[in-house]
Structures are given as structure tokens and as C-alpha cells.
C-alpha positions in Angstrom: 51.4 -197.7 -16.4 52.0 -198.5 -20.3 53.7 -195.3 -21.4 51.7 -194.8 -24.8 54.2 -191.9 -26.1 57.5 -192.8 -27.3 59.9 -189.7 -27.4 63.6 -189.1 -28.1 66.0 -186.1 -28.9 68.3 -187.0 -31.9 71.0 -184.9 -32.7 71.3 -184.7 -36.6 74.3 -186.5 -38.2 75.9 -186.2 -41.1 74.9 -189.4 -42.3 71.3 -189.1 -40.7 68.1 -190.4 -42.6 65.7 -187.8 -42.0 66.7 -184.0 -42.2 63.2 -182.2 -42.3 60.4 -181.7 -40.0 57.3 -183.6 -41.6 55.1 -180.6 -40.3 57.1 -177.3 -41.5 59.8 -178.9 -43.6 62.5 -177.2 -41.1 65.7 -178.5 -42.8 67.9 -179.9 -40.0 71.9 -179.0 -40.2 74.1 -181.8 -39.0 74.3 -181.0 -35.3 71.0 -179.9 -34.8 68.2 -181.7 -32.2 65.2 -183.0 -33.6 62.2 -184.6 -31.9 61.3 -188.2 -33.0 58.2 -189.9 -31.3 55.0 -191.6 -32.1 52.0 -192.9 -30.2 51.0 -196.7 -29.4 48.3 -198.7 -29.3 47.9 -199.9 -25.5 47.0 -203.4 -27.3 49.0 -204.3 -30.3 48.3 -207.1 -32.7 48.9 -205.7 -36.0 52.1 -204.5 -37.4 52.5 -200.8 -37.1 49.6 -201.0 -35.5 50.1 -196.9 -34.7 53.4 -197.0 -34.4 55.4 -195.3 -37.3 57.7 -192.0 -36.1 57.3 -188.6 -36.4 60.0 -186.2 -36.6 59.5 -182.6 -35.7 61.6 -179.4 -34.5 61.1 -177.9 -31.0 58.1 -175.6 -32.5 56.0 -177.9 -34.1 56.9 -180.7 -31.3 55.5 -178.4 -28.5 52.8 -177.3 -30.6 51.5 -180.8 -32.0 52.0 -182.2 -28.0 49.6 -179.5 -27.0 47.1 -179.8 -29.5 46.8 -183.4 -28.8 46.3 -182.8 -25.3 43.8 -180.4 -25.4 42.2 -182.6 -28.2 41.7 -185.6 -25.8 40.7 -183.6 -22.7 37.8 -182.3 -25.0 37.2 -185.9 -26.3 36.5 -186.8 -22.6 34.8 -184.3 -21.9 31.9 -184.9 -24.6 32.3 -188.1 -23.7 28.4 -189.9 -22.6 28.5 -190.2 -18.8 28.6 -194.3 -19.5 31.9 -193.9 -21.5 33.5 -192.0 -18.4 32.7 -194.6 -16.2 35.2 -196.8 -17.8 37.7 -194.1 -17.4 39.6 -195.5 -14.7 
């Protein structure tokens, strides 16, 4: 199975890039985990094709996870019953 989420705990360095959460502007202090991840295309043939990084803290991680999954199972579920059958 083509693992479509991409997911990693960074601890925040001194020297680090990115210091806020794009969703709450959390301020990370060196030291600190943050959550960097973004979703992928099963097929990609354009650059970036959904692939660009988020960075979040635990609360808007866990809350932004959720939300997509309840988002989807209600996409499927409104889904046309010739749309599920390709669910496999």
C-alpha cells in the first residue's frame, strides 16, 4: 500500500527554518517538537503535484488529522453507489 501521508516529528533547532505553526502561529522555542507532513498524489506527474509540507503543533496536528478523516469518510459516504464500486 502507497502510504499517501508523509509525517515526521522535528525537534526545533536553533538554526531551524520554520518556527510557527501555519495554522495558530504557535511560535516554536528551540527544543520544541513540531509536526511536518503533507499529503501525495497516489500518481505524480507534476512537480509538487500535492506535495508541499505543513508544519503544525500537537493541537492543530490532531485536530487537522481528524478533520480530514472525518471529511473523507463523509465524501464516501455521499458518494453515488457507481463511485463506491471502485472503492476497492
Amino acid at each position: 500500500m502507497i502510504n499517501l501521508m508523509q509525517h515526521k516529528i522535528i525537534r526545533t533547532g536553533k538554526n531551524s527554518w520554520v518556527k510557527i505553526c501555519i495554522t495558530c502561529g504557535h511560535k516554536f522555542e528551540t527544543g520544541e517538537d513540531r509536526h511536518e507532513w503533507r499529503m501525495n498524489l497516489k500518481s505524480q506527474i507534476y512537480y509538487h503535484a500535492g506535495g508541499f509540507w505543513t508544519v503544525q503543533c500537537h493541537e492543530c496536528f490532531v485536530n487537522t488529522v481528524v478533520l480530514w478523516r472525518d471529511s473523507m469518510n463523509k465524501e464516501i459516504e455521499e458518494m453515488p453507489k457507481c463511485m463506491k464500486e471502485l472503492i476497492q
